[in-house]
ROMI-485061 format. One record per residue (C-alpha): residue number from 1; residue in three letters; x, y, z. Coordinates in Angstrom, 1 decimal. Each point is the difference from the previous one (the first is absolute). Layout:
! residues N
num:NUM; residuo:ALA; px:X; py:Y; pz:Z
...
***
This chain:
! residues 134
num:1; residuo:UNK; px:29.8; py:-10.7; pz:-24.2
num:2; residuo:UNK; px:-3.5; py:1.3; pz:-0.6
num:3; residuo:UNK; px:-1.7; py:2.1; pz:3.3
num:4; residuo:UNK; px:-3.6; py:-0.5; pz:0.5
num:5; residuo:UNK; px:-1.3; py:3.1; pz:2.3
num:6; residuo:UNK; px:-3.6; py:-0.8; pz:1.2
num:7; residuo:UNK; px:-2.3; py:3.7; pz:0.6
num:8; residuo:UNK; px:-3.9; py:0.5; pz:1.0
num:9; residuo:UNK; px:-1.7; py:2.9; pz:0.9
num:10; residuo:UNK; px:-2.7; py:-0.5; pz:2.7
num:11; residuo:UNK; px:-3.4; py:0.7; pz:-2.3
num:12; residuo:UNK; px:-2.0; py:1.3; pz:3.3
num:13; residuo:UNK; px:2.3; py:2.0; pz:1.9
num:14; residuo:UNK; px:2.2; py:2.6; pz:-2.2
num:15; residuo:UNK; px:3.7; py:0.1; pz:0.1
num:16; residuo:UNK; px:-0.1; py:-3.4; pz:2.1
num:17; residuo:UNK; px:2.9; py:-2.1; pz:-2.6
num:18; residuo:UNK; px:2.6; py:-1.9; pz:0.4
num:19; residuo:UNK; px:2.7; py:-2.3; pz:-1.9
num:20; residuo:UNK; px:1.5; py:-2.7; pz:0.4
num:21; residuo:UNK; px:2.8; py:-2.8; pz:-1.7
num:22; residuo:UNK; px:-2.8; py:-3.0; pz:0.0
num:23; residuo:UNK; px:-4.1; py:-0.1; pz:0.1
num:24; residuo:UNK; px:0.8; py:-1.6; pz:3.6
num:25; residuo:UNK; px:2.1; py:3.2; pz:0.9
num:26; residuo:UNK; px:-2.1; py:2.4; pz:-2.1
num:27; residuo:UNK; px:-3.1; py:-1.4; pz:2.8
num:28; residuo:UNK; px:2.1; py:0.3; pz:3.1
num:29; residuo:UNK; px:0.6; py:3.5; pz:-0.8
num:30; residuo:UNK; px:-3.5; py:1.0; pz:-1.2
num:31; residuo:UNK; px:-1.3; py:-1.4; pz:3.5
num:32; residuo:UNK; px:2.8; py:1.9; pz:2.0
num:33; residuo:UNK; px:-1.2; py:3.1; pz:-2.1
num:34; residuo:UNK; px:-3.4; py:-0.4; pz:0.3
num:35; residuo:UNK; px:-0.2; py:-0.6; pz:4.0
num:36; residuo:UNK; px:2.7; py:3.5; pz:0.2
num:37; residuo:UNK; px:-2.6; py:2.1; pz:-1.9
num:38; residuo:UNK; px:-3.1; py:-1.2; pz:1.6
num:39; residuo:UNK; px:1.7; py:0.4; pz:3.5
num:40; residuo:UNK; px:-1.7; py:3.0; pz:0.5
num:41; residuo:UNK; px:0.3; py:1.2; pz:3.9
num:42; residuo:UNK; px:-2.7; py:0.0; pz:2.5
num:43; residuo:UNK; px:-2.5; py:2.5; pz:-0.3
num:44; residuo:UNK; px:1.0; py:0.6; pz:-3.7
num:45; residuo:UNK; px:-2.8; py:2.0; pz:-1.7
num:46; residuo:UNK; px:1.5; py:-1.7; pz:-3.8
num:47; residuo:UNK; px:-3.1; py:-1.8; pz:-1.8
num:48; residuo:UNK; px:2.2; py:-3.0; pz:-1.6
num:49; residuo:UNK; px:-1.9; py:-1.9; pz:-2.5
num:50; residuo:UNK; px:-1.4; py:-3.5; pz:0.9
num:51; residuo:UNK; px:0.4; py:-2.7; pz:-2.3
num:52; residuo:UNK; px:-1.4; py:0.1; pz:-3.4
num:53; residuo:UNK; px:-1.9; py:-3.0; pz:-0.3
num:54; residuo:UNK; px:-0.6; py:0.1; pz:-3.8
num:55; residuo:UNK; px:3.9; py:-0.2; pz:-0.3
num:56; residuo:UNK; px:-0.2; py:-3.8; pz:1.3
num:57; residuo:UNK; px:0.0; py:-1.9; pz:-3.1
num:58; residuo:UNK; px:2.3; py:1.8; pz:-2.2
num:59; residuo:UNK; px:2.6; py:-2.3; pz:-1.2
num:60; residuo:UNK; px:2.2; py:3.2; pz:-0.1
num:61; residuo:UNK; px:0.3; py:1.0; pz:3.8
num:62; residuo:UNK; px:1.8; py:-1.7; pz:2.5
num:63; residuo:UNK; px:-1.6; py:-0.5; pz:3.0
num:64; residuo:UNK; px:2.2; py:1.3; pz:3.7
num:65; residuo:UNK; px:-2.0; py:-1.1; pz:2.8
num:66; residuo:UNK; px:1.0; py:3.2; pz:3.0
num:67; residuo:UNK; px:1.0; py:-1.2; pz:3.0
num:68; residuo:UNK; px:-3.6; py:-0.8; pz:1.7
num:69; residuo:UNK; px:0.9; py:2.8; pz:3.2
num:70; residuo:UNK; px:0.9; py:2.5; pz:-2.7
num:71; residuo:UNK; px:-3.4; py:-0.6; pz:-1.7
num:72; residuo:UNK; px:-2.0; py:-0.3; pz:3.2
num:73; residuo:UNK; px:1.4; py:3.5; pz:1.0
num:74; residuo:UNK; px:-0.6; py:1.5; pz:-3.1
num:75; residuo:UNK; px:-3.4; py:-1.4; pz:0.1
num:76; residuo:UNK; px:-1.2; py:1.1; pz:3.3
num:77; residuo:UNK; px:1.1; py:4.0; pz:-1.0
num:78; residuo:UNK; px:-1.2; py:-0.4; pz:-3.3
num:79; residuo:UNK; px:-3.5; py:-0.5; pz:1.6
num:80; residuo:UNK; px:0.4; py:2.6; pz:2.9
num:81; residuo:UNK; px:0.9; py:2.6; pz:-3.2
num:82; residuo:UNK; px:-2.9; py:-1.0; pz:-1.8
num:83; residuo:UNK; px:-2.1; py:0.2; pz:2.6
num:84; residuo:UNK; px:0.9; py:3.5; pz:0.7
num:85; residuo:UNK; px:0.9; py:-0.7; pz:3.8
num:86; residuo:UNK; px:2.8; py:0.8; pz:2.1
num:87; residuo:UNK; px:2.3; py:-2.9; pz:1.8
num:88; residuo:UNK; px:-2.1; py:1.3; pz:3.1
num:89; residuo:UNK; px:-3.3; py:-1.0; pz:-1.8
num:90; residuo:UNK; px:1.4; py:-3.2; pz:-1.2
num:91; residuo:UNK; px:1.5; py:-0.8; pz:3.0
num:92; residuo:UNK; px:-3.2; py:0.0; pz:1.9
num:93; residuo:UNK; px:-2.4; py:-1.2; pz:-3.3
num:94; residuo:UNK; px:2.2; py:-3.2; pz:0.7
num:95; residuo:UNK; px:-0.5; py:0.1; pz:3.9
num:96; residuo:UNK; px:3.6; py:0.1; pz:0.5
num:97; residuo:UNK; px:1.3; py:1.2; pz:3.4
num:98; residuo:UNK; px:2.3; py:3.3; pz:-0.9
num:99; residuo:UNK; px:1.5; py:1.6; pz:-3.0
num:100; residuo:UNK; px:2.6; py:-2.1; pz:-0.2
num:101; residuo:UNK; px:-0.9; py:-3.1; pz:-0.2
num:102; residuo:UNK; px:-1.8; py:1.5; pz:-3.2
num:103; residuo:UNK; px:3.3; py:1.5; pz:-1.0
num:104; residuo:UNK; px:1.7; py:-3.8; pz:0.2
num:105; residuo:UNK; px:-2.7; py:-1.1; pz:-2.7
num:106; residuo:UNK; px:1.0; py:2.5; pz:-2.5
num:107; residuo:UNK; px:4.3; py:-0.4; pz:0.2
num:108; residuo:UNK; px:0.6; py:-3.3; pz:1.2
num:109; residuo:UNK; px:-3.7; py:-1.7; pz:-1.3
num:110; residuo:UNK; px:0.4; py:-3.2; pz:1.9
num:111; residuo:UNK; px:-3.4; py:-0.2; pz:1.8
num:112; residuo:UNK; px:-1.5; py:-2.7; pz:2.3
num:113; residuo:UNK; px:-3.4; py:-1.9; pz:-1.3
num:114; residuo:UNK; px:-2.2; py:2.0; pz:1.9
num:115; residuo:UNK; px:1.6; py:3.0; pz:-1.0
num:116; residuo:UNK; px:-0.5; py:-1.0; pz:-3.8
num:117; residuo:UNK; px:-3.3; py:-0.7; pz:1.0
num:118; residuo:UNK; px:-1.1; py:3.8; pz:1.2
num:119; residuo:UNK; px:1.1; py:1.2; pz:-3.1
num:120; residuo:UNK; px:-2.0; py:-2.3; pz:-1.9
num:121; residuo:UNK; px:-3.0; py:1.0; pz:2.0
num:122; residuo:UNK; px:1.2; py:3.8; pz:0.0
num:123; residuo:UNK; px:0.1; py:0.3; pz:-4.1
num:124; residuo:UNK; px:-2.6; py:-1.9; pz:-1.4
num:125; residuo:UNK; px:2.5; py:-0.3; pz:-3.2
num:126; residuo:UNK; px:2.7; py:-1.2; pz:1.4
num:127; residuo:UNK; px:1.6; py:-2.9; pz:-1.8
num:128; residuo:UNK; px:3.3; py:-1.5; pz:0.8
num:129; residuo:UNK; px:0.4; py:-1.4; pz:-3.5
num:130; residuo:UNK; px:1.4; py:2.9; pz:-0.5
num:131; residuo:UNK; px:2.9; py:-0.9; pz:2.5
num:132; residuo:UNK; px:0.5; py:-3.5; pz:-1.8
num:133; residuo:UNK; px:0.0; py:1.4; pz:-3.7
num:134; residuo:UNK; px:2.6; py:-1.1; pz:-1.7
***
């Protein structure tokens, strides 16, 4: 009986790996990993690396698309911390009514339209290819 164990190493975010019996497990569990270490918690202060475009064509990567509310989350701080503003600041750059419906944006990242639409208008750069990469 031969065993065929499947392993990757996530190239963008270090120590991010996983394993796995087939290619179809080895992806399952690269996604699961990926969405648990860029869960990061509201109000995180953590710079975690956006995609690296160049990466896209290598023949040698596999693509795991993050789970879109993950990546809009993620998103939406990364700007705020680039920015250098609080969730205070962000939250009323976007013309939201209070704190916390800022906060939601940053853990849970499922927005309405409009709300995707203030940010857009709040940081000129704000591109949500970046949720979609994959």
């Amino acid at each position: 009986m031969r065993i065929m164990v499947f392993g990757a190493d996530c190239v963008e975010l270090e120590g991010c790996c996983s394993e796995g019996d087939t290619m179809e497990e080895l992806q399952q569990n690269l996604q699961e990993a990926l969405n648990l270490d860029l869960n990061e918690p509201a109000g995180s202060n953590i710079l975690l690396p956006l995609p690296d475009r160049s990466l896209e064509d290598r023949k040698d990567i596999i693509k795991i698309q993050v789970d879109t509310n993950i990546a809009f989350a993620l998103l939406v701080r990364h700007y705020r911390i680039r920015n250098r503003i609080t969730q205070k600041e962000a939250q009323e750059a976007l013309g939201l009514p209070n704190r916390t419906s800022y906060t939601n944006l940053e853990r849970d990242g499922n927005p309405r339209l409009d709300t995707i639409e203030k940010n857009i208008k709040a940081y000129p750069d704000f591109s949500l290819h970046e949720c979609f990469h994959g």
